[in-house]
C-alpha positions in Angstrom: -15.7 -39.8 -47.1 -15.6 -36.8 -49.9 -15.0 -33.5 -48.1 -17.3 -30.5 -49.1 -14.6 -27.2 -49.4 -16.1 -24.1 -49.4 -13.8 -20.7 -49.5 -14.4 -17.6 -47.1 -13.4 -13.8 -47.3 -12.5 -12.7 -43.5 -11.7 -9.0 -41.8 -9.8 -10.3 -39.3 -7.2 -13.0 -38.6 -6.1 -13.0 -34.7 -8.7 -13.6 -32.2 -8.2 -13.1 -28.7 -7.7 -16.0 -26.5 -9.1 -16.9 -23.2 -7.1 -19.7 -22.7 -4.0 -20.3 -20.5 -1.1 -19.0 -21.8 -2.7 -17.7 -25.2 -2.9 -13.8 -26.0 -4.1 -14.3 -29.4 -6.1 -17.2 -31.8 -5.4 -18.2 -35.2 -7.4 -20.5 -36.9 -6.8 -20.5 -40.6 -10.0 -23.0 -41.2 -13.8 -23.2 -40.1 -14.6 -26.9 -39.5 -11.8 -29.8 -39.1 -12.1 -32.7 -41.4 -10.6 -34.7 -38.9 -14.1 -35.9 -37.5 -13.1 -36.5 -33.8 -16.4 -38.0 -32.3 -15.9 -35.7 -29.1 -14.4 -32.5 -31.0 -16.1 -29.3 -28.8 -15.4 -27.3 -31.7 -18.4 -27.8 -33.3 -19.8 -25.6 -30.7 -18.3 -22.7 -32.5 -19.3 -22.9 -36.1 -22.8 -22.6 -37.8 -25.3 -25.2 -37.1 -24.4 -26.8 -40.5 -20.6 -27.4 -40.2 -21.9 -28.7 -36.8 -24.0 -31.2 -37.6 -22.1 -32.4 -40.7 -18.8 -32.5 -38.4 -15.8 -33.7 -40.3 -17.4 -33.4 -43.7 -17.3 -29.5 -44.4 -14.2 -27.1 -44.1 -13.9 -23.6 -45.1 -10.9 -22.6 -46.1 -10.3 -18.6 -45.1 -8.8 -17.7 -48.2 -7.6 -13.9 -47.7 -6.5 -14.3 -44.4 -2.8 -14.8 -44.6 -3.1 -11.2 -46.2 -5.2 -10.2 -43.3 -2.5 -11.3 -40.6 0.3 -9.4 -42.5 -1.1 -6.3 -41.9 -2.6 -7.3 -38.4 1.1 -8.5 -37.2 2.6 -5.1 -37.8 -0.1 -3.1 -35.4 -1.0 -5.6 -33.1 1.2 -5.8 -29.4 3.3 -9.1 -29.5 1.6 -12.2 -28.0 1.7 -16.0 -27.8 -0.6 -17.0 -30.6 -2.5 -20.2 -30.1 -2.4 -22.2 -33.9 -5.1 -23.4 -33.7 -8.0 -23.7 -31.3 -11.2 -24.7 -32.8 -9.9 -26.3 -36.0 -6.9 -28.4 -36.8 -4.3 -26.1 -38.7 -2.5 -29.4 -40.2 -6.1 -30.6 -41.3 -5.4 -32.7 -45.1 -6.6 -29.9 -46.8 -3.7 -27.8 -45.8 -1.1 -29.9 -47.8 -2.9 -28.4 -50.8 -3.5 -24.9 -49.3 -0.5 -24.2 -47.5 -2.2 -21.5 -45.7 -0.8 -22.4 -42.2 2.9 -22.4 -43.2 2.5 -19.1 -44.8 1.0 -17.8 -41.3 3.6 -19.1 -39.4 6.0 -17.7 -41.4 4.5 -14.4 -40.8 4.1 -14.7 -37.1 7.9 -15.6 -36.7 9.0 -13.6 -39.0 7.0 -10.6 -37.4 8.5 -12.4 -33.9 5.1 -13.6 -32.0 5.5 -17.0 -30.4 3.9 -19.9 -31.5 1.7 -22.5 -29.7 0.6 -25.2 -32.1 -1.5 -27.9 -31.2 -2.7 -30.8 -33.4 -3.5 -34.1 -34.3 -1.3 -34.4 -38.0 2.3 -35.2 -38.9 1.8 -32.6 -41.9 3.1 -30.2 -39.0 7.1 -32.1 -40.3 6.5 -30.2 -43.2 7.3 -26.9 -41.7 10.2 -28.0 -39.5 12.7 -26.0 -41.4 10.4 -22.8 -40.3 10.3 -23.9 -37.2 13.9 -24.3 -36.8 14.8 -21.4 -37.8 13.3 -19.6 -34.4 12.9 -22.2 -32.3 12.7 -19.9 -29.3 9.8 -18.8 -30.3 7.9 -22.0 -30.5 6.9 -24.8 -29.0 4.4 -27.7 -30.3 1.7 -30.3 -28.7 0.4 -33.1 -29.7 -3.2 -34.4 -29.0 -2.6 -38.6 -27.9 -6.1 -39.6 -26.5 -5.0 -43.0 -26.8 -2.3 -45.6 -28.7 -4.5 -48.2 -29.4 -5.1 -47.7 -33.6 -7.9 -48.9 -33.8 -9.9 -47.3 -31.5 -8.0 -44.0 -32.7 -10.0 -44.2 -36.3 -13.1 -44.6 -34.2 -12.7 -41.8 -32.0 -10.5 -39.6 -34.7 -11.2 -41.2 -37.7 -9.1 -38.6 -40.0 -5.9 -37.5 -37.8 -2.8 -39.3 -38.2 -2.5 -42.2 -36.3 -1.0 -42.3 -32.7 2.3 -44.3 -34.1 2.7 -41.4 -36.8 2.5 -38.2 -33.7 4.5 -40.2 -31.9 7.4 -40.0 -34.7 6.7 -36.7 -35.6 6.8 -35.8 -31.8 10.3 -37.2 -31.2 11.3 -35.8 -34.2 10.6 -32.4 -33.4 12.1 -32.6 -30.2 15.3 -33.9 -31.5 15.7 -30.5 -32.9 15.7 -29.2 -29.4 11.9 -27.2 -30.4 9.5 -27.7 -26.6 7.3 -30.0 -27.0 4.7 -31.3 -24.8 1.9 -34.1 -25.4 -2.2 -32.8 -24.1 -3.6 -36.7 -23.4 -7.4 -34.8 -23.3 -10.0 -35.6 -23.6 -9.5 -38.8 -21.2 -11.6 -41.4 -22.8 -13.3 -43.0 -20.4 -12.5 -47.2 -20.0 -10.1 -46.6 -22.8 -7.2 -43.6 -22.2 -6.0 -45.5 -19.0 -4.8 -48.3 -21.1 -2.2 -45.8 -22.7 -1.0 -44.2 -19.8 2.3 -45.8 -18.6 3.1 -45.6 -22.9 2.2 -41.9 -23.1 4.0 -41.0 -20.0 7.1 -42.6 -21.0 6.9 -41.2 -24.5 6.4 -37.8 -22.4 9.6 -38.4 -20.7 12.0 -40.1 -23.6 11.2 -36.6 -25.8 11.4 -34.0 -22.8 7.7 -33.3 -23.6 5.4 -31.7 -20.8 2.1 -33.4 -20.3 -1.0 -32.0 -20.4 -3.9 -33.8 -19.5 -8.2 -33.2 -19.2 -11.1 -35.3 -18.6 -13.8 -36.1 -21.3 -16.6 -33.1 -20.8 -19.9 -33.9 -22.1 -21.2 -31.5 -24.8 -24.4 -31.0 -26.0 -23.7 -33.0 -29.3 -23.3 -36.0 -27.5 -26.9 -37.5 -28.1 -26.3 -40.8 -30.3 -23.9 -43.3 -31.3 -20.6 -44.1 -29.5 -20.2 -40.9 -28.3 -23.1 -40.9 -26.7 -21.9 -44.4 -24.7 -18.4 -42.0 -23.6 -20.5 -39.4 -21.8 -22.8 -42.0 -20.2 -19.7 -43.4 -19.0 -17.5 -40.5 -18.1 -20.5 -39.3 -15.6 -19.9 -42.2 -13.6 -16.0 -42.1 -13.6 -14.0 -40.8 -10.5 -12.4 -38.6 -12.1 -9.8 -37.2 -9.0 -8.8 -41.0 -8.8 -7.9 -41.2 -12.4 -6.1 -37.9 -12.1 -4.3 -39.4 -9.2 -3.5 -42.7 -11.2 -2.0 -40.7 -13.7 -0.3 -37.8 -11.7 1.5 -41.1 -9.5 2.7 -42.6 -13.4 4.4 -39.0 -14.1 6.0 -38.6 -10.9 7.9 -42.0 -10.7 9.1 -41.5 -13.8 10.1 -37.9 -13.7 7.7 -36.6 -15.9 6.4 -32.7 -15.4 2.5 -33.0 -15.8 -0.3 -30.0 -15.8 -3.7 -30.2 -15.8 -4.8 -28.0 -18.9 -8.0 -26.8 -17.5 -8.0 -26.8 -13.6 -7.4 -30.0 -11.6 -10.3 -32.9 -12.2 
């Protein structure tokens, strides 16, 4: 699939963040050429981007200048890299745009959150290393199964390579945890003893979510999930997975209230 890049000038680079945890958003792309089939980000870009999910990314192309001035005014927060696009997305082995941000943000001593679905985050280990204190780093594992990964995420690494570049990262003592969200309905449960213990053997706290139907969810496979996931229980699969992470030790959250 050929990826349409398109290049933006921005005013601003740090968003606030009404999630838990986040003071601040940074998301150094519009669109995510990852293609996940149940991404809700496409809620938040233009109706274009949206409907051509996966196959359009604008790259923000001024905005590590933008943060270096923002990072000197603004009040020190946790910064949430990123929330509505993947800041290890391929494109960003070319760009290099989120390493020079993180740079910036540690340098300038915010703390880090960074979420995503790539193994391009190894890359910037020595960054990270050098203020670990100041970071910590999540993984997205919907599922182990590869195959069913390209369906549902058909341009992240695959779950074998987060997996590696999970351990890897906590074997240089940087917090880690693993968000297992959106629960795919029929198909997540099959992966949860392997997750939990892959939660446990790298110190990693687990996060987990149900599947929430979106509005984009009208056709195709996706639209098969939500038909599903309205008929699931979810507090029983919560339990189920709650009852894995306590028997083996495991500290577990639910990342946006309990199901």
């Amino acid at each position: 699939m050929e990826l349409l890049v398109e290049r933006k000038v921005v005013s601003s680079a740090l968003g606030k963040s009404n999630l838990p945890g986040l003071d601040y958003t940074l998301n150094p792309y519009i669109g995510c050429s990852h293609g996940c089939i149940y991404c809700y980000a496409r809620l938040y870009c233009e109706k274009r981007i949206a409907e051509n999910w996966g196959k359009i990314v604008v790259v923000k192309e001024n905005i590590a200048e933008i943060l270096a001035k923002e990072v000197v005014k603004k009040r020190r927060g946790v910064v949430g890299l990123s929330t509505i696009t993947d800041a290890y997305q391929s494109i960003e082995a070319e760009e290099k745009i989120t390493r020079e941000l993180l740079r910036l943000l540690l340098d300038n001593y915010f703390k880090v959150s960074i979420q995503t679905k790539s193994s391009l985050l190894l890359r910037d280990l020595d960054i990270l290393c050098e203020k670990k204190e100041l970071v910590d780093v999540g993984f997205t594992i919907t599922t182990l199964d590869e195959k069913i990964a390209k369906i549902l995420e058909p341009m992240a690494s695959n779950p074998s390579e987060r997996v590696k570049a999970l351990e890897k990262i906590s074997a240089e003592g940087i917090k880690t945890w693993i968000f297992l969200g959106p629960i795919i309905p029929e198909i997540s449960e099959e992966s949860f003893d392997e997750i939990v213990e892959i939660a446990k053997a790298t110190n990693s706290l687990l996060y987990y979510d149900k599947f929430r139907i979106k509005p984009f969810m009208t056709s195709g496979i996706v639209k098969e999930l939500a038909e599903k996931a309205k008929k699931v229980e979810w507090k029983e699969v919560a339990k189920k997975l709650k009852d894995i992470c306590k028997s083996k030790g495991v500290e577990f959250a639910s990342g946006f209230g309990d199901l």
